[in-house]
Backbone as JSON, one array per atom type, in Angstrom:
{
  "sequence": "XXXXXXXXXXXXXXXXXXXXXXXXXXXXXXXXXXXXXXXXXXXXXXXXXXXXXXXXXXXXXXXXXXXXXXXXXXXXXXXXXXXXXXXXXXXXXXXXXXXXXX",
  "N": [[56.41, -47.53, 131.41], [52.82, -47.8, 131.89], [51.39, -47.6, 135.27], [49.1, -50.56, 136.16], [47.78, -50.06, 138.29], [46.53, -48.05, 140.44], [46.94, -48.04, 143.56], [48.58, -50.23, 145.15], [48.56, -53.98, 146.97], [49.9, -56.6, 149.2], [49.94, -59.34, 150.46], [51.43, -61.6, 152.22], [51.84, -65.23, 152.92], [53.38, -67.18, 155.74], [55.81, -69.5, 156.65], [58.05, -70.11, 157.19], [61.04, -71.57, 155.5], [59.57, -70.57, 153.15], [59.8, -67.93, 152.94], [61.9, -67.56, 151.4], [61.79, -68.24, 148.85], [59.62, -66.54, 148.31], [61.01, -64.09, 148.77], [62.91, -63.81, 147.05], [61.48, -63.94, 144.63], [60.41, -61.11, 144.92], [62.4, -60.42, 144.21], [63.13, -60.46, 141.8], [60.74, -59.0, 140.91], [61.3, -56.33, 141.97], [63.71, -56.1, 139.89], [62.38, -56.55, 137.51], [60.32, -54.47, 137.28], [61.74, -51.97, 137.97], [61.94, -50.69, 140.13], [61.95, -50.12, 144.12], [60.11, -52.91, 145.64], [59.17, -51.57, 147.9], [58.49, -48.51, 147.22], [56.26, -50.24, 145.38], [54.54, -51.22, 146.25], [52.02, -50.6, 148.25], [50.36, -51.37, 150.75], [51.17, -53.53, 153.24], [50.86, -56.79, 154.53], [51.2, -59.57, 156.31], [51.7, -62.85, 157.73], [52.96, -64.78, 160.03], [56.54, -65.25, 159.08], [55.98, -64.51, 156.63], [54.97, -61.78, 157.91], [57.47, -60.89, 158.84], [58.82, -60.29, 156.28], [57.13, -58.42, 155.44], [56.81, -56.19, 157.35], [59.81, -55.7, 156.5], [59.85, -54.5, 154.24], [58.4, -52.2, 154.66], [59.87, -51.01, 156.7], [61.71, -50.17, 154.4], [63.73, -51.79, 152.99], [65.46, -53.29, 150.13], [64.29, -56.22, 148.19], [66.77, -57.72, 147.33], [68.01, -57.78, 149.7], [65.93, -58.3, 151.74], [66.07, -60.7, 150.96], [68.67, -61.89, 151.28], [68.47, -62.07, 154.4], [66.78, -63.55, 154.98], [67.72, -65.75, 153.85], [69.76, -65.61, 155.48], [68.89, -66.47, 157.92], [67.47, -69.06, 157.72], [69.79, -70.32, 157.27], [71.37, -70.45, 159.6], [69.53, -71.81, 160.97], [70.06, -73.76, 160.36], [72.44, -74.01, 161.62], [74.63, -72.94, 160.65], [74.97, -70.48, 161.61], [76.02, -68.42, 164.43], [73.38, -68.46, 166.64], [72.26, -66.19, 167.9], [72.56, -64.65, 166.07], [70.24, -63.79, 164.36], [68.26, -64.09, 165.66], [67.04, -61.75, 167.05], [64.72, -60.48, 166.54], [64.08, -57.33, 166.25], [66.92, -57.06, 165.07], [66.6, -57.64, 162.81], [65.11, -55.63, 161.51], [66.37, -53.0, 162.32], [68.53, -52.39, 161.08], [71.01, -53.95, 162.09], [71.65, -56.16, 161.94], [71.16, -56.48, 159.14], [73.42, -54.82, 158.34], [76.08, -55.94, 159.44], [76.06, -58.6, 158.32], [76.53, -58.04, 155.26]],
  "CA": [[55.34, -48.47, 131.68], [51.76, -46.98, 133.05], [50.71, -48.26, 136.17], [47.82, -51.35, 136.31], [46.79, -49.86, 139.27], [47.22, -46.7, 141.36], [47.22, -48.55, 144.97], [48.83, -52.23, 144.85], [48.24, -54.21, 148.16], [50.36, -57.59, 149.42], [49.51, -60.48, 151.18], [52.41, -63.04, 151.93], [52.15, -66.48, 153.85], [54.22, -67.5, 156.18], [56.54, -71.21, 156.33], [59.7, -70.7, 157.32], [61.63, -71.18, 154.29], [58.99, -70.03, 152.01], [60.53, -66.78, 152.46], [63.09, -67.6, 150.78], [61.21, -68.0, 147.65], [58.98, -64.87, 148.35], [61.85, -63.03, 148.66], [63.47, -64.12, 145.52], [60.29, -63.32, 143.32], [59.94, -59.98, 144.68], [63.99, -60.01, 143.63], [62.82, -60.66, 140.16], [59.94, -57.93, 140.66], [62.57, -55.5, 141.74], [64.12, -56.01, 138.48], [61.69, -56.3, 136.27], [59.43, -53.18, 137.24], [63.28, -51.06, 138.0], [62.1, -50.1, 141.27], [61.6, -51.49, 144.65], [59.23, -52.84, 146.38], [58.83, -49.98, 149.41], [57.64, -48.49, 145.87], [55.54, -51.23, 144.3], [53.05, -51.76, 147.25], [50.99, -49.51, 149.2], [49.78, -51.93, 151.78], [51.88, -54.94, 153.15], [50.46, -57.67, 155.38], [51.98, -61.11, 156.27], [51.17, -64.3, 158.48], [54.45, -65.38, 160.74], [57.68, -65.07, 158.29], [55.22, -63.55, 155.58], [54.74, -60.47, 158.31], [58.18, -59.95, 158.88], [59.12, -59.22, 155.01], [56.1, -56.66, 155.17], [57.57, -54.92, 158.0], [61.09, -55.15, 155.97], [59.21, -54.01, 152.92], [57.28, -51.43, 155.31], [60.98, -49.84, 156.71], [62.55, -49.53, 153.14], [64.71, -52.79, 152.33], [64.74, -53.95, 149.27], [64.28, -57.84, 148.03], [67.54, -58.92, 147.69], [68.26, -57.14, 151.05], [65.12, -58.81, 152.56], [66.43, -62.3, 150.13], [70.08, -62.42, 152.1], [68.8, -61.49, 155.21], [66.09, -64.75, 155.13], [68.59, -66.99, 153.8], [70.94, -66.23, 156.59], [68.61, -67.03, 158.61], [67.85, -70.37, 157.24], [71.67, -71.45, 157.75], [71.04, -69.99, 161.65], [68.71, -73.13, 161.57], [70.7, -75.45, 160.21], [73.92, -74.36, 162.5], [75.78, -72.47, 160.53], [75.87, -68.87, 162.18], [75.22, -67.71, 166.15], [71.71, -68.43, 167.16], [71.93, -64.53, 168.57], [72.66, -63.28, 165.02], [69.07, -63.72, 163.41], [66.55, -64.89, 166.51], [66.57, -61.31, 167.84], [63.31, -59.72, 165.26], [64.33, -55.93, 165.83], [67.87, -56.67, 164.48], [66.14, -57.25, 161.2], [64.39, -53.83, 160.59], [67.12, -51.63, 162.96], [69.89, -52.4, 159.88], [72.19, -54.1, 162.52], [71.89, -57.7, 161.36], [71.56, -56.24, 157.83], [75.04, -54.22, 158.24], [76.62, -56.77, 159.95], [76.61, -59.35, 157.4], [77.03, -57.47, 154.08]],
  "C": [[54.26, -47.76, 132.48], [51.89, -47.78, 133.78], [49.72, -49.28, 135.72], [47.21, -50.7, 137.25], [47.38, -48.63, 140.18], [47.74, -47.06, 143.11], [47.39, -49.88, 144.74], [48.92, -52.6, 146.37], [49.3, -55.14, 147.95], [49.87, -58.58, 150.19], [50.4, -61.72, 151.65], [52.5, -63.54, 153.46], [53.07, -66.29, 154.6], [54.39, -69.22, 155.69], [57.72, -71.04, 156.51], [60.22, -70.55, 156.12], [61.11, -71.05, 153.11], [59.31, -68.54, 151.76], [61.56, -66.89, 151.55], [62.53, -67.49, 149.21], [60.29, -66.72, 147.39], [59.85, -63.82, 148.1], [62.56, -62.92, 147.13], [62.47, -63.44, 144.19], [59.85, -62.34, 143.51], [61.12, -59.01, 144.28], [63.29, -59.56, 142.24], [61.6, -59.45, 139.48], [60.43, -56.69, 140.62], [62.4, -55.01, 140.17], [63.4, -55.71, 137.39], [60.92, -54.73, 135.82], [60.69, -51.84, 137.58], [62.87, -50.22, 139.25], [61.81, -50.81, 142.83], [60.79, -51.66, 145.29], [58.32, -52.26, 147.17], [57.81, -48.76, 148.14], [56.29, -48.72, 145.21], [54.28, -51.15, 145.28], [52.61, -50.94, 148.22], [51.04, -50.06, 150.78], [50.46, -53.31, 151.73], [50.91, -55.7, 154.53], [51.09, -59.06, 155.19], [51.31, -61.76, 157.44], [53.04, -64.9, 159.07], [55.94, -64.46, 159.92], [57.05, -64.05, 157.23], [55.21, -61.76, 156.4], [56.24, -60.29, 158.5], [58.87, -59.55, 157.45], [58.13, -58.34, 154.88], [56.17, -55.68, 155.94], [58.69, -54.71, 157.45], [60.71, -54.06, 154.84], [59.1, -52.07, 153.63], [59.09, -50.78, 155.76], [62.18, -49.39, 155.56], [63.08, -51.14, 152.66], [64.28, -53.02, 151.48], [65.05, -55.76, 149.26], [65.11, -58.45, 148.11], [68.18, -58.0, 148.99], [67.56, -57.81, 152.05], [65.8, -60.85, 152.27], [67.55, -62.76, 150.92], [69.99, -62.63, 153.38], [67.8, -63.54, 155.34], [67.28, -65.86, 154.76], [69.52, -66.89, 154.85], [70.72, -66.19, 157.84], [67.84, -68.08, 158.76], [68.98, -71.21, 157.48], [71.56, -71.0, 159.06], [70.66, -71.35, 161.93], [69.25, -74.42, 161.83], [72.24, -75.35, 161.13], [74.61, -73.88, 161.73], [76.11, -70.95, 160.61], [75.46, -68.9, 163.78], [73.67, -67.5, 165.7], [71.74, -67.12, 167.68], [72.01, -63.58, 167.23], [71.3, -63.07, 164.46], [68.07, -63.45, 164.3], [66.23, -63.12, 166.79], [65.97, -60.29, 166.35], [64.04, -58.42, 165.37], [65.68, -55.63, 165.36], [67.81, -56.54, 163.22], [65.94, -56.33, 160.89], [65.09, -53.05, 161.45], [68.54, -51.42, 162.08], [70.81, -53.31, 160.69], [72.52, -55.76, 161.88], [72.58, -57.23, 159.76], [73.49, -55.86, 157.64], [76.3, -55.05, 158.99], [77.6, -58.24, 158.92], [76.54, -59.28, 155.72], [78.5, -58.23, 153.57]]
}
């Protein structure tokens, strides 16, 4: 497949559990284009939840890496893991959350 474009940018909202769907459709981008994200986009920027998948993006993870990590911290919300496993931001992009709950 050529490229459309030599530099691809991002832009993603925040909302709380609109990650969850962001994350999912950049699952499906993954897949479709066979590589990932850290890849696909040059330049990431986000708004709340939107900025921290563009720093996940931005230290390597891919989608469904960034996809498990948002949903399980969604069930954080609703009570079903330790409020200390998700709230603290640099466990997201230092792998320890990630490697934790694999």
């Amino acid at each position: 497949m050529n490229p459309f474009r030599k530099n691809v940018a991002i832009a993603i909202d925040g909302g709380g559990i609109r990650g969850v769907v962001i994350t999912r459709a950049l699952s499906h981008l993954e897949d479709h284009l066979g590589k990932p994200v850290r890849q696909i986009f040059q330049l990431t920027a986000g708004t709340s939840t939107g900025s921290i998948i563009s720093a996940a993006i931005s230290a390597g993870l891919t989608a469904k890496q960034m996809h498990k990590l948002e949903s399980l911290q969604n069930s954080e919300r609703a009570g079903k893991l330790s409020p200390t496993a998700v709230i603290d931001g640099r466990s997201w992009l230092s792998g320890n959350l990630y490697a934790a709950h694999l």
